[in-house]
C-alpha positions, 0 to 999 in steps of 0.5 A, a space after each residue: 184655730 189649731 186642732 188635735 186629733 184624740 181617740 176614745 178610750 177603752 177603760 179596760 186598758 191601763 194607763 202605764 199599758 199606754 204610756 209603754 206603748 207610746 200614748 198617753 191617757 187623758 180626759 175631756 170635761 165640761 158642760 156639754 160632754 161631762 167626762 170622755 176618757 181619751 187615748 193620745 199619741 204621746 209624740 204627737 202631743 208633745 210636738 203640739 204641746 210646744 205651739 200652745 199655752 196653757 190659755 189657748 183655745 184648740 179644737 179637740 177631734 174626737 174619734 169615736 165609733 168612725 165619727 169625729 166630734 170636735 170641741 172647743 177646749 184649753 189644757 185645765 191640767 198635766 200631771 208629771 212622772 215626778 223622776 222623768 218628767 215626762 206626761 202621764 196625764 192630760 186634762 181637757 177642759 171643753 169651754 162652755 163659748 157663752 161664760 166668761 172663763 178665768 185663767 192665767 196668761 204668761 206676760 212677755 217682755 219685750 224692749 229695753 228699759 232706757 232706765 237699765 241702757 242709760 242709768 245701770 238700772 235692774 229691772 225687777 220683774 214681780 209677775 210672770 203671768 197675769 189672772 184675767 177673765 173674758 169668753 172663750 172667743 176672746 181668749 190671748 194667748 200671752 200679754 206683751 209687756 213692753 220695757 222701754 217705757 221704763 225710763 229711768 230708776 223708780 219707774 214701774 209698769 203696773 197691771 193697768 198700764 197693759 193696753 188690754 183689750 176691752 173685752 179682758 177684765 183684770 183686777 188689782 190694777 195696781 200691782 206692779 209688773 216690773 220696776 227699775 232698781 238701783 243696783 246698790 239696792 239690789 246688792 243689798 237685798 242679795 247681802 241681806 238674803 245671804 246673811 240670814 242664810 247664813 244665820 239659819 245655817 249656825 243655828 241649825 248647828 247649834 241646835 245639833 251641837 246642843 242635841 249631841 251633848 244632850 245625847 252624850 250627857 244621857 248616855 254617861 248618866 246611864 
């Protein structure tokens, strides 16, 4: 399992003090350690930050008073700079090993359709990511979805053709995952999407024009 070293910090230092010096604030939470304000390295985290997803299970080090406790945590939540995107807070979320947890896992798709080779299908993908809900020890870290079952146009891939373990519930089983189209179809979909943008725009206008000579009329009343 993979782990990451953090320090408890000292409240009397500001976040944006942190975040100018290279480290970057964050919290741990749950069962059995309630709030922990912490202190991270900020390069150190946003090198980890790439091994992981948000649905997997590390160890959080603590050190704290020249002793280190360990905890069995995901990332609950990360807040941005809205103009640099870069992190300004990180929320643990330690993971009580004997409740079921739900959470999101991306989907990965993997192959090719023989439907999109053969047929000059497109594949529509209606979800990213699926909700399911397991203990802790059972946690994956993404699903697998493989397109080459996909042969030929009208084929689809739904929640519960995924080979899930039995210990990962789901539900709405029968929500597509992705679908072969025909490719005039999609032509279409796009001509339609474009003309009502195009029809949003002219009364946006209108609706200014009609505003102006409402403006110009008073005005010459006056």
């Amino acid at each position: 399992m993979l782990s990451f070293t953090a320090k408890v910090r000292d409240k009397s230092i500001k976040a944006k003090n942190l975040l100018k010096n290279g480290y970057l604030p964050a919290v741990v939470y749950g069962r059995e350690v309630k709030n922990i304000p912490l202190i991270l390295n900020y390069k150190e985290f946003e090198n980890f930050f790439h091994k992981i997803t948000e649905s997997t299970i590390f160890n959080l080090k603590i050190e704290k008073d020249d002793k280190i406790e360990e905890y069995p945590v995901i990332i609950r939540d990360i807040q941005y700079n809205p103009v640099t995107d870069e992190f300004i807070h990180i929320d643990f979320f330690q993971l009580p090993m004997d409740r079921e947890i739900t959470i999101n896992v991306p989907l990965v798709f993997i192959g090719q359709s023989p439907a999109e080779k053969n047929e000059g299908a497109v594949i529509v993908k209606n979800l990213h990511e699926i909700e399911i809900r397991t203990l802790p020890k059972y946690l994956i870290g993404e699903l697998k979805v493989d397109l080459s079952s996909i042969k030929k146009i009208g084929d689809e891939i739904k929640i519960r053709d995924l080979n899930l373990p039995a210990e990962i519930k789901v539900e709405n089983f029968d929500e597509i995952i992705a679908i072969a189209a025909e490719p005039e179809k999609e032509e279409i979909v796009e001509e339609v999407a474009l003309e009502e943008e195009i029809e949003k725009v002219k009364v946006v206008k209108e609706k200014e024009e009609e505003e102006e000579m409402k403006e110009t009329a008073n005005k010459e009343n006056k």
